[in-house]
C-alpha positions, 0 to 999 in steps of 0.5 A: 465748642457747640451750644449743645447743652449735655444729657444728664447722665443715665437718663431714661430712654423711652424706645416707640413702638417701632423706628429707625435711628434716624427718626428716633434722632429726629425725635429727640431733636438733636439733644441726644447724640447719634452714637448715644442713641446707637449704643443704647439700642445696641444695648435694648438688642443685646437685654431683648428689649428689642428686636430687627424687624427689617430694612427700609431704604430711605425715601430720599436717594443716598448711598449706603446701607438701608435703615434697619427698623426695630420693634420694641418687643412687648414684655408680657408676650414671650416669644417661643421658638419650637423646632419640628424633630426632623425625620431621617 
Protein backbone atom coordinates (compact mmCIF):
# COMPACT_ATOMS: atom_id res chain seq x y z
CA UNK A 1 0.00 0.00 0.00
CA UNK A 2 1.37 3.52 -0.69
CA UNK A 3 1.12 6.67 1.55
CA UNK A 4 -0.68 8.45 -1.33
CA UNK A 5 -3.72 9.82 0.42
CA UNK A 6 -6.89 9.53 -2.33
CA UNK A 7 -8.48 12.78 -4.39
CA UNK A 8 -12.09 13.46 -3.38
CA UNK A 9 -14.13 12.36 -5.89
CA UNK A 10 -15.14 14.88 -8.73
CA UNK A 11 -12.76 17.18 -7.68
CA UNK A 12 -12.27 20.51 -10.04
CA UNK A 13 -9.41 20.46 -12.68
CA UNK A 14 -8.16 23.49 -13.81
CA UNK A 15 -6.30 22.95 -17.47
CA UNK A 16 -3.04 25.92 -18.09
CA UNK A 17 -3.26 27.56 -20.80
CA UNK A 18 -1.30 25.40 -22.90
CA UNK A 19 0.56 21.65 -21.55
CA UNK A 20 1.50 18.24 -21.79
CA UNK A 21 0.58 15.38 -19.71
CA UNK A 22 3.88 15.11 -18.12
CA UNK A 23 4.04 18.81 -16.91
CA UNK A 24 0.26 18.91 -16.11
CA UNK A 25 1.57 15.51 -13.89
CA UNK A 26 4.24 17.64 -12.53
CA UNK A 27 2.12 20.21 -11.31
CA UNK A 28 0.09 18.61 -9.29
CA UNK A 29 2.87 16.66 -7.68
CA UNK A 30 1.90 13.42 -7.68
CA UNK A 31 -1.54 13.90 -5.85
CA UNK A 32 -3.50 12.94 -8.75
CA UNK A 33 -2.61 9.73 -10.87
CA UNK A 34 -1.36 9.70 -14.57
CA UNK A 35 -4.57 7.77 -15.79
CA UNK A 36 -6.75 10.49 -14.13
CA UNK A 37 -5.10 13.14 -15.52
CA UNK A 38 -5.49 11.39 -19.27
CA UNK A 39 -9.17 10.53 -18.61
CA UNK A 40 -10.00 13.81 -17.71
CA UNK A 41 -8.21 15.55 -20.82
CA UNK A 42 -9.76 12.97 -22.75
CA UNK A 43 -12.74 14.18 -21.49
CA UNK A 44 -12.01 18.26 -21.85
CA UNK A 45 -11.15 17.03 -25.81
CA UNK A 46 -14.10 14.98 -26.29
CA UNK A 47 -16.65 18.36 -24.42
CA UNK A 48 -14.27 21.11 -26.76
CA UNK A 49 -13.03 22.20 -23.87
CA UNK A 50 -9.52 21.48 -25.43
CA UNK A 51 -7.80 21.25 -28.39
CA UNK A 52 -4.23 19.26 -29.97
CA UNK A 53 -1.90 22.05 -30.66
CA UNK A 54 1.02 19.50 -31.94
CA UNK A 55 3.78 17.37 -30.91
CA UNK A 56 6.87 17.94 -28.56
CA UNK A 57 9.85 15.62 -28.39
CA UNK A 58 11.10 15.41 -25.07
CA UNK A 59 14.28 17.32 -24.28
CA UNK A 60 15.69 14.22 -22.50
CA UNK A 61 16.35 11.36 -25.23
CA UNK A 62 13.79 8.31 -24.49
CA UNK A 63 11.97 5.95 -26.76
CA UNK A 64 8.51 6.18 -27.64
CA UNK A 65 5.85 8.68 -28.98
CA UNK A 66 6.34 12.39 -28.83
CA UNK A 67 4.18 14.57 -26.35
CA UNK A 68 1.40 15.81 -27.70
CA UNK A 69 0.53 19.74 -26.22
CA UNK A 70 -2.77 20.76 -25.74
CA UNK A 71 -4.68 24.24 -25.50
CA UNK A 72 -7.23 25.22 -23.31
CA UNK A 73 -9.77 26.59 -26.12
CA UNK A 74 -11.17 30.19 -24.90
CA UNK A 75 -15.09 30.09 -24.51
CA UNK A 76 -15.95 33.61 -25.57
CA UNK A 77 -13.90 32.91 -29.37
CA UNK A 78 -15.89 30.48 -31.45
CA UNK A 79 -13.71 29.01 -33.70
CA UNK A 80 -15.33 28.91 -37.26
CA UNK A 81 -14.37 26.59 -40.07
CA UNK A 82 -15.58 27.66 -43.66
CA UNK A 83 -15.19 25.73 -46.86
CA UNK A 84 -14.24 27.51 -50.34
CA UNK A 85 -17.17 25.97 -53.01
CA UNK A 86 -15.00 24.13 -55.17
CA UNK A 87 -15.12 25.13 -59.09
CA UNK A 88 -15.44 21.67 -61.57
Amino acid sequence: MSNQKRVTYGFKLDFPAQFTLQDLLRQKRNTVSYITLRKRVEKALKDGELLVLGKQTPKVARKGRQALIYQRVNAQKVIQVTEAPVVA
